[in-house]
C-alpha positions in Angstrom: 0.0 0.0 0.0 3.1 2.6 1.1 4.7 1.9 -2.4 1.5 2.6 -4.2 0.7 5.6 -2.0 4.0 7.2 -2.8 3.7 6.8 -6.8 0.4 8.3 -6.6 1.6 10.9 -4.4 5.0 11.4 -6.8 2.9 11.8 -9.9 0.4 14.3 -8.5 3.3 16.4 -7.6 5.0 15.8 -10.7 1.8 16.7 -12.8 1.3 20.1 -11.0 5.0 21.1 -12.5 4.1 20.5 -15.6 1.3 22.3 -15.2 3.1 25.4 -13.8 5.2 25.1 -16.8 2.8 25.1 -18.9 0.6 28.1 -17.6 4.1 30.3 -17.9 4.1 29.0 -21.4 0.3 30.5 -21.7 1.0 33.8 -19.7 3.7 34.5 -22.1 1.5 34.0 -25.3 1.9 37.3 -26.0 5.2 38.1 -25.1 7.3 39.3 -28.0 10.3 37.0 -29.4 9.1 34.1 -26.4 10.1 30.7 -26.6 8.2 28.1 -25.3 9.6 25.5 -22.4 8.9 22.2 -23.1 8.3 19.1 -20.6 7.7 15.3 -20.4 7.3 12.9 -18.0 9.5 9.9 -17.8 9.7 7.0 -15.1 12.5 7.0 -12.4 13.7 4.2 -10.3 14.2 4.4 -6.6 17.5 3.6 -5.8 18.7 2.5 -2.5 18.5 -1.2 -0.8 17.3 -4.3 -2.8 16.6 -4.3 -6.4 15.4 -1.4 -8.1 11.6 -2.1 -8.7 9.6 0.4 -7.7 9.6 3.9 -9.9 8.3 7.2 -10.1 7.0 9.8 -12.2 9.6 12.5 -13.1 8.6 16.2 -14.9 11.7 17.2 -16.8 11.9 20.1 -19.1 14.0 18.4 -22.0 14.8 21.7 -23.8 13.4 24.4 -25.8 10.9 25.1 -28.3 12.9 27.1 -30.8 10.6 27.8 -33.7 10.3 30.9 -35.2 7.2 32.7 -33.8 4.6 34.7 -35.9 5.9 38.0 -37.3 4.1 40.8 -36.9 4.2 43.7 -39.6 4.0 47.3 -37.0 6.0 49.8 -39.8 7.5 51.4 -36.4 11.2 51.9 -37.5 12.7 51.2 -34.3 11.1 47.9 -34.5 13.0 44.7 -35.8 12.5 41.2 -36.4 15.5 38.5 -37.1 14.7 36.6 -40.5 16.0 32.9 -39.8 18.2 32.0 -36.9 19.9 34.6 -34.6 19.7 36.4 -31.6 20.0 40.8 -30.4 22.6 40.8 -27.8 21.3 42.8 -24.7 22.4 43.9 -21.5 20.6 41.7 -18.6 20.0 43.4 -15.5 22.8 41.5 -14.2 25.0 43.1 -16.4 26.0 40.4 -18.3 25.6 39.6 -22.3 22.1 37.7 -22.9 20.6 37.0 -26.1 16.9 37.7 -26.9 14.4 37.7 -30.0 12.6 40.6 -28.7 13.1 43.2 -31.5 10.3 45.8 -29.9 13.1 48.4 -29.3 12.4 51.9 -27.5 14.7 54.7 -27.1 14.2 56.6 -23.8 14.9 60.2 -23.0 18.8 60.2 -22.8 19.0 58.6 -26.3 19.5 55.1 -24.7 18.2 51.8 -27.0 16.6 49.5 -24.9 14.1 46.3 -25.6 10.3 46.6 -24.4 11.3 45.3 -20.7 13.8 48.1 -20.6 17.4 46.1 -21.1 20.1 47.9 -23.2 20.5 46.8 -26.8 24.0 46.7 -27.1 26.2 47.6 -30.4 30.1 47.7 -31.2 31.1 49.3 -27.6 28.5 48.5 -25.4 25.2 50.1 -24.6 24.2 51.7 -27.6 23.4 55.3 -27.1 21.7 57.6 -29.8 21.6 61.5 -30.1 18.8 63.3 -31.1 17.6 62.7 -34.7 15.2 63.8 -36.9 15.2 60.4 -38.7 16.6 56.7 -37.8 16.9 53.8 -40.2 18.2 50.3 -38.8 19.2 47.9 -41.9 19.3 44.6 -42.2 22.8 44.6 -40.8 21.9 46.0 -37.9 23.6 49.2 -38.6 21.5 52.5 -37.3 21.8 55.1 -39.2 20.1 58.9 -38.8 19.7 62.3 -40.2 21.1 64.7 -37.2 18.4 67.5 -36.6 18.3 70.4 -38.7 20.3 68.0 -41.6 19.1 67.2 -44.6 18.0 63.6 -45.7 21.4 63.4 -47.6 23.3 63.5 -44.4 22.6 59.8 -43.4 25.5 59.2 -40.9 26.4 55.3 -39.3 26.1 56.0 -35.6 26.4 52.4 -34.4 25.5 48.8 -35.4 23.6 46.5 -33.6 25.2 43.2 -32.1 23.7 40.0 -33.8 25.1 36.5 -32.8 24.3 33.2 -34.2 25.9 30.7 -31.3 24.8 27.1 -31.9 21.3 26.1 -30.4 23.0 23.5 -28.6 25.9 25.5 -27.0 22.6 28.4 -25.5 20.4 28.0 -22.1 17.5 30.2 -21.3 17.6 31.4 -17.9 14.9 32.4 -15.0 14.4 36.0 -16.9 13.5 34.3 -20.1 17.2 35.6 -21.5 19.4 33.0 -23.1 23.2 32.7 -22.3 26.1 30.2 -23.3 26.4 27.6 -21.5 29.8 27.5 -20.7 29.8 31.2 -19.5 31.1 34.0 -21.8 30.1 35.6 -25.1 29.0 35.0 -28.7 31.1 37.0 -31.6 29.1 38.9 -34.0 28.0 37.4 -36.7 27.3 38.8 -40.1 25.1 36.0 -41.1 22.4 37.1 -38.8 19.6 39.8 -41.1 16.7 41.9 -39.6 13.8 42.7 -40.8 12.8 46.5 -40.3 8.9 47.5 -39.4 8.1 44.3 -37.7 8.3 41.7 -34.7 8.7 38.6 -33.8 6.0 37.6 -31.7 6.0 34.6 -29.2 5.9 30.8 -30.3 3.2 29.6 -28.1 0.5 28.0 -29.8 -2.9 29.1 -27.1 -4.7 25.8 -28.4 -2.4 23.7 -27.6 -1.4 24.8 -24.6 -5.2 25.4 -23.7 -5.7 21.2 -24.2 -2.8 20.7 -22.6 -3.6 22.0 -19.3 -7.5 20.2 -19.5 -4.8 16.9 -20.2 -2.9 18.3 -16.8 -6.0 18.8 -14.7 -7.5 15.3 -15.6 -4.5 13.2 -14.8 -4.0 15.2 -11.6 -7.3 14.7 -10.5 -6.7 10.6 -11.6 -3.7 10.5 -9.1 -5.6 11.9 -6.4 -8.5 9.5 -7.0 -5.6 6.8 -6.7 -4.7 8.3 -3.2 -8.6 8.3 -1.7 -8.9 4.8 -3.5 -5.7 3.5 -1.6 -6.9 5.1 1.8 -10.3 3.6 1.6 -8.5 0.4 1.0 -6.0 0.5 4.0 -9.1 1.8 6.2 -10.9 -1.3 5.3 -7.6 -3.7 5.7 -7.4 -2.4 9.2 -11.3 -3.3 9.7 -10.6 -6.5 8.7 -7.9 -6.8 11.1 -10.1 -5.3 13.8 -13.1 -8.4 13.2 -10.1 -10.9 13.3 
């Protein structure tokens, strides 16, 4: 009875981290340049004394979803999507290099480029930081280019280009702030393979539907496993009234 008690137990516990992964998954629907978490269940042994036959359920998240989400056309010129594989290096608040597919970018009052959560796009020396324009074009590059106030449209002058990486999907991990990092610590080099599209975004890769079924799959099999506990207390109660009448 303890040995079935405990899987029940272990997979209830299991389900309802799936399921939290999940939700995130479904809070961040809309969430520009998101990447879905993925998770599975898979069957554990117990180790320890005698032979390893009793198991348990196990929630893992195996990796991530890295499939292009839908791109959105705005026309906002500060706006950029990647076309193919790539990622914008930013500045996390940490103050490390993290990678992101957020291309929503904003400029704030001291000339600053930062994403739509505020972190600091960053270009060929750091942080890149913009004067006042009356024009800005970012190409497909990632150079930024403006027309200086009171210029003419002929005075199109590089200020800065946009760091674009392309590290192998194998050698990235995506961390608690939804950034993604190498592994191994460090930073990506530029790449020049990397091309944005100007006047749109990349929105996030999380199909609603079928994260929608996914948590009605969740709830049922949660609600199984804690049918299996009452079940295996009702049993027990009667093997003790047995015992009792003996």
């Amino acid at each position: 009875m303890d040995s079935s008690l405990y899987v029940a137990m272990s997979g209830a516990k299991q389900v309802l981290i799936s399921q939290a992964v999940n939700s995130h998954n479904l809070a961040n629907a809309n969430t520009t340049g998101f990447k879905a978490d993925l998770s599975q269940f898979r069957s554990m042994p117990v180790y320890g004394p005698g032979l390893p036959s009793h198991v348990y359920a196990m929630a893992e998240r195996p990796g991530i979803d890295f499939k292009t989400g839908t791109l959105q056309q705005t026309g906002r010129e500060l706006d950029v999507s990647i076309s193919g594989e790539g990622w914008i290096a930013v500045q996390a608040n940490d103050g490390s290099e993290a990678y992101t597919r957020a291309g929503d970018l904003r400029l704030t009052p001291e000339g600053l480029l930062i994403t739509g959560t505020g972190l600091p796009v960053l270009g060929g020396g750091g942080p890149i930081t913009l004067p006042e324009s009356a024009k800005m074009e970012i190409g497909a590059d990632g150079t930024i280019s403006i027309i200086p106030l009171g210029d003419s449209a002929e005075t199109l002058t590089v200020i800065d280009r946009i760091k674009l990486v392309n590290p192998g999907l194998g050698d990235i991990e995506k961390g608690r702030d939804g950034l993604f990092r190498m592994k191994q610590g460090g930073i990506s080099d530029a790449s020049a393979d990397v091309s944005l599209v100007s006047g749109s975004i990349e929105g996030s890769n999380v199909s609603v539907v079928s994260a929608m079924v996914n948590m009605i799959e969740l709830a049922k099999n949660f609600e199984l496993q804690v049918k299996m506990m009452k079940t295996i207390d009702e049993n027990e109660a009667a093997s003790a009234q047995l015992m009792r009448v003996g």
